[in-house]
VOPAGU-2260 file (C-alpha; in pm, 1 decimal, decimal comma):
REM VOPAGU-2260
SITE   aa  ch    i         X         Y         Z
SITE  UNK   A    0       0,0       0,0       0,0
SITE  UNK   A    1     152,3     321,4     -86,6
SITE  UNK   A    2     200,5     595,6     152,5
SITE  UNK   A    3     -38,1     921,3     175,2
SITE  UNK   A    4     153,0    1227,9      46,8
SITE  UNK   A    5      27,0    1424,2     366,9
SITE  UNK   A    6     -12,0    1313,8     773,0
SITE  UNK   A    7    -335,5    1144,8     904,9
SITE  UNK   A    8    -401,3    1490,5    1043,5
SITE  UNK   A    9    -323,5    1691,3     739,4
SITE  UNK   A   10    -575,5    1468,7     528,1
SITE  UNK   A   11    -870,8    1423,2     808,4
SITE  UNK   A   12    -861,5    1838,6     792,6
SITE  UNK   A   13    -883,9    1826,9     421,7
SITE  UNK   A   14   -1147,0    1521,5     405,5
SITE  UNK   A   15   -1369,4    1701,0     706,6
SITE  UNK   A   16   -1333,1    2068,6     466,5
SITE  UNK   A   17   -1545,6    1915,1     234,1
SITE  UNK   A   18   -1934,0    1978,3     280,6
SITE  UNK   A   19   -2263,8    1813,2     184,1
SITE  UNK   A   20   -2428,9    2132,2      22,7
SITE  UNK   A   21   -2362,2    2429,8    -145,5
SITE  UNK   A   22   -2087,4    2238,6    -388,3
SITE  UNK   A   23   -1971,3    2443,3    -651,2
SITE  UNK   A   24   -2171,1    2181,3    -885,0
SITE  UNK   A   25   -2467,5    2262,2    -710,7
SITE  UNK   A   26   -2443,0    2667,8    -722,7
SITE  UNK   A   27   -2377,7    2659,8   -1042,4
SITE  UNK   A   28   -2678,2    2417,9   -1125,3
SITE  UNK   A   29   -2897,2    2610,4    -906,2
SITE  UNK   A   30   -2813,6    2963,8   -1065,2
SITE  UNK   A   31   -2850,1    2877,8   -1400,5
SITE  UNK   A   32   -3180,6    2708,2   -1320,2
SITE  UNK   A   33   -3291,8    3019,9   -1157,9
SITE  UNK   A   34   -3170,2    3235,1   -1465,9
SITE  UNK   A   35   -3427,4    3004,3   -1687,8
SITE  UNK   A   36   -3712,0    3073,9   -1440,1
SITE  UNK   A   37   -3726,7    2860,0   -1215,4
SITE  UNK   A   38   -3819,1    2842,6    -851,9
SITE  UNK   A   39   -3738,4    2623,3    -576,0
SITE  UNK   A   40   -3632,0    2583,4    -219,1
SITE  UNK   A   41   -3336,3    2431,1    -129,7
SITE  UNK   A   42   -3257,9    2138,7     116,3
SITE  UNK   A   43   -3584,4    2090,0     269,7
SITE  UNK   A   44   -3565,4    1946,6     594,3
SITE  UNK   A   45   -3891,5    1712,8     595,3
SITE  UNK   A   46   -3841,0    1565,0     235,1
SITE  UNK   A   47   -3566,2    1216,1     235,8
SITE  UNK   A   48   -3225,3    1301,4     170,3
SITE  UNK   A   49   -3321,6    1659,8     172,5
SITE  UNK   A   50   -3261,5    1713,3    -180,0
SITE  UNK   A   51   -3028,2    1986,0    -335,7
SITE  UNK   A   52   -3333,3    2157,0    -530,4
SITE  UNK   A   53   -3710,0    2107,4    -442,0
SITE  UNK   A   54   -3933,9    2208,1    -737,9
SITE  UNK   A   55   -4267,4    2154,3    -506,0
SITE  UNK   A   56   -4506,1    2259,6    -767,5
SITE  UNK   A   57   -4351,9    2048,6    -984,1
SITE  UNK   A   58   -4325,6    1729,2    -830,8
SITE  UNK   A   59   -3981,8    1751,6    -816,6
SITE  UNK   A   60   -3680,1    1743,3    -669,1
SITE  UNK   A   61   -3251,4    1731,9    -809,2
SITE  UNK   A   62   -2974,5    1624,8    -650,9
SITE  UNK   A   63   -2644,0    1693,9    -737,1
SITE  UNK   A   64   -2419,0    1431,6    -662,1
SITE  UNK   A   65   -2031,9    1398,4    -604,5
SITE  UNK   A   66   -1917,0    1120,7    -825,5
SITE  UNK   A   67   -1669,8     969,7    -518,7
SITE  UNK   A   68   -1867,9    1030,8    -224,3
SITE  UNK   A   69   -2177,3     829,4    -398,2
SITE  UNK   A   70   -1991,6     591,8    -567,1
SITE  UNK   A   71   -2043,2     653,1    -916,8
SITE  UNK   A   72   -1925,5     411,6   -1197,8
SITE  UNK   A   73   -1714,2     680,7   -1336,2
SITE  UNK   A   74   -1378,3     784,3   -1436,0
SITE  UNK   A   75   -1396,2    1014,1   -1140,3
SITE  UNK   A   76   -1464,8     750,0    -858,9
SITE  UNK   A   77   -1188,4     505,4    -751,6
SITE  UNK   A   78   -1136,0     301,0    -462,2
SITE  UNK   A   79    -909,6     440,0    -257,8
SITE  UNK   A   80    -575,9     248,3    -162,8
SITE  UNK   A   81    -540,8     314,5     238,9
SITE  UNK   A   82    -810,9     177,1     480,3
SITE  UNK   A   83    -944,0      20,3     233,0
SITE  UNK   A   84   -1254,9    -163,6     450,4
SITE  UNK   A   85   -1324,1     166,9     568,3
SITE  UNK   A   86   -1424,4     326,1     263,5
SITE  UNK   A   87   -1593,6      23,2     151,7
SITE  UNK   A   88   -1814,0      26,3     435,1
SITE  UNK   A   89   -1830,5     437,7     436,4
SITE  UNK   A   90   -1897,0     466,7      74,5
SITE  UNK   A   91   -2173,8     115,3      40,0
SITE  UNK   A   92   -2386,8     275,6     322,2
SITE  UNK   A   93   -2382,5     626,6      92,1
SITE  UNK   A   94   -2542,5     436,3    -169,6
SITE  UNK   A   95   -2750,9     251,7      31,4
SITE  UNK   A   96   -2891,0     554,0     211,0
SITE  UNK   A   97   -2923,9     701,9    -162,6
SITE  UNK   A   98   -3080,1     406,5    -285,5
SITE  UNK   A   99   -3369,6     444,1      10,2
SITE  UNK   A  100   -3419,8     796,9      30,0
SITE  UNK   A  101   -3513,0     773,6    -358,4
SITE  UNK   A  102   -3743,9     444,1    -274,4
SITE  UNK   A  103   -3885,7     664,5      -1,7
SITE  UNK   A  104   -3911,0     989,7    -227,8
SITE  UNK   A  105   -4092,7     782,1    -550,4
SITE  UNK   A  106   -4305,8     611,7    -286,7
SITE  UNK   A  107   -4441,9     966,5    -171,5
SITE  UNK   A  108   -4504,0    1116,3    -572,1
SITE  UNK   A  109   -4195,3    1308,7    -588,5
SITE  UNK   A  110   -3999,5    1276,5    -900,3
SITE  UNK   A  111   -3589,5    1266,7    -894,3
SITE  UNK   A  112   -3348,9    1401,1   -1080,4
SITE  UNK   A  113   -2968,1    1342,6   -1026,5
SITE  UNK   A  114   -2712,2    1551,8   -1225,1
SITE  UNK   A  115   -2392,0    1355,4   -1143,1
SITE  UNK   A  116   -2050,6    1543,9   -1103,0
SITE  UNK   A  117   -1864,1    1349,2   -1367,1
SITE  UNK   A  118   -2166,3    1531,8   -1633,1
SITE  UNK   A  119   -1997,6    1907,4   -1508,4
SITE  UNK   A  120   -1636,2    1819,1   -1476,1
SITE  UNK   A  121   -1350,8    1569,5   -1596,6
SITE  UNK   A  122   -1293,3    1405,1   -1943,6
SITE  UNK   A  123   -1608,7    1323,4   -1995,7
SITE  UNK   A  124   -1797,6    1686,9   -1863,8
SITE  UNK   A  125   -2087,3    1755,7   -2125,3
SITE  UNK   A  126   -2147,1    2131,9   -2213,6
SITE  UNK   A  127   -2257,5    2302,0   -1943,1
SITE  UNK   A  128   -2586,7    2451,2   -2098,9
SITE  UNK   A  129   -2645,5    2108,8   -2241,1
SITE  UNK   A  130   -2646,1    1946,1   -1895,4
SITE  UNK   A  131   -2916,0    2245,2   -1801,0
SITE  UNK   A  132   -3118,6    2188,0   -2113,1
SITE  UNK   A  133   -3162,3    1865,9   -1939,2
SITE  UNK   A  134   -3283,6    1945,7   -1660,9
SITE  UNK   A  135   -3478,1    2200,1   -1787,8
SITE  UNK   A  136   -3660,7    1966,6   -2023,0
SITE  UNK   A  137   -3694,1    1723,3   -1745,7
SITE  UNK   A  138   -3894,9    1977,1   -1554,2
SITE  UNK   A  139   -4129,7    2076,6   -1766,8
SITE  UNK   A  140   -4243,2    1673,1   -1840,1
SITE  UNK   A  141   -4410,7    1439,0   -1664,7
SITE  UNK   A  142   -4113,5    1160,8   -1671,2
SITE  UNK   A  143   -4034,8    1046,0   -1346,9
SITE  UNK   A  144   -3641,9    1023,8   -1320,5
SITE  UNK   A  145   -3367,3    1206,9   -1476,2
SITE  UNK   A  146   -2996,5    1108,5   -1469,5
SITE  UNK   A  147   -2699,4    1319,9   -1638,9
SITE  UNK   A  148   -2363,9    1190,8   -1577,9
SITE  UNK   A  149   -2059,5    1197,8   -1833,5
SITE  UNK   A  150   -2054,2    1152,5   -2184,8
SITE  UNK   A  151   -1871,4     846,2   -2208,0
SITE  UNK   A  152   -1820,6     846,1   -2556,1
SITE  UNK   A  153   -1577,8    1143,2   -2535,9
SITE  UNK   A  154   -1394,1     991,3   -2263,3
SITE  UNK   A  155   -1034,6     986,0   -2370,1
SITE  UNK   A  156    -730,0     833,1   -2253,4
């Protein structure tokens, strides 16, 4: 197993800096839905896995997902090498939890839409307007989910 390039302490700073909400995916999502027109509330409290964007009139709600954190079968998600069990377990219960607070959220009417992070960044990012065309178009149907991750046919090595 190679060695980490910074201390235990060093990295558990750096891996505790990172927050749930207000990503610089999700601001930018957010704002350029808002610039279109629409309107939403943000992390609601009573809804599961308080979602990122809450479109209550229209049955919907986005989250904007970090490709590592949710484990994402992407070019941006890899195992890590050290504690290895430990991020196993960590990162299997964050798709768990996912996987039921989407059950949970179908179960109740709501509609879901994930924009994954591989979609806005990385060698396989889309365009960025094309990513909010998406959603955009998403909103205004009636189809239940929505899922925009990278375009793997531009992926490059």
């Amino acid at each position: 197993m190679p060695a980490d390039t910074v201390s235990s302490a060093v990295r558990s700073r750096m891996m505790a800096g990172i927050g749930g909400k207000n990503t610089k995916p999700e601001l930018a999502i957010r704002s350029a839905l808002h610039r279109r027109g629409f309107r939403f509330r943000l992390h609601r409290k009573d809804l599961p896995g308080r979602p990122d964007l809450v479109f209550a009139g229209r049955g919907a709600v986005i989250f904007v997902h970090g490709c590592f954190w949710h484990g994402h079968d992407c070019h941006l998600f890899r195992w890590p090498k050290s504690r290895e069990d430990f991020w196993r377990d960590k990162i299997g219960a964050n798709i768990e939890r996912d996987r039921r607070q989407h059950q949970a959220l179908t179960e109740a009417g709501w509609r879901i839409g994930t924009v994954w992070e591989c979609a806005l960044k990385g060698k396989t990012r889309l365009p960025f307007d094309s990513v909010v065309d998406q959603c955009a178009i998403w909103l205004k149907s009636d189809t239940k989910t929505l899922e925009v991750s990278g375009d793997t046919t531009r992926a490059t090595v």
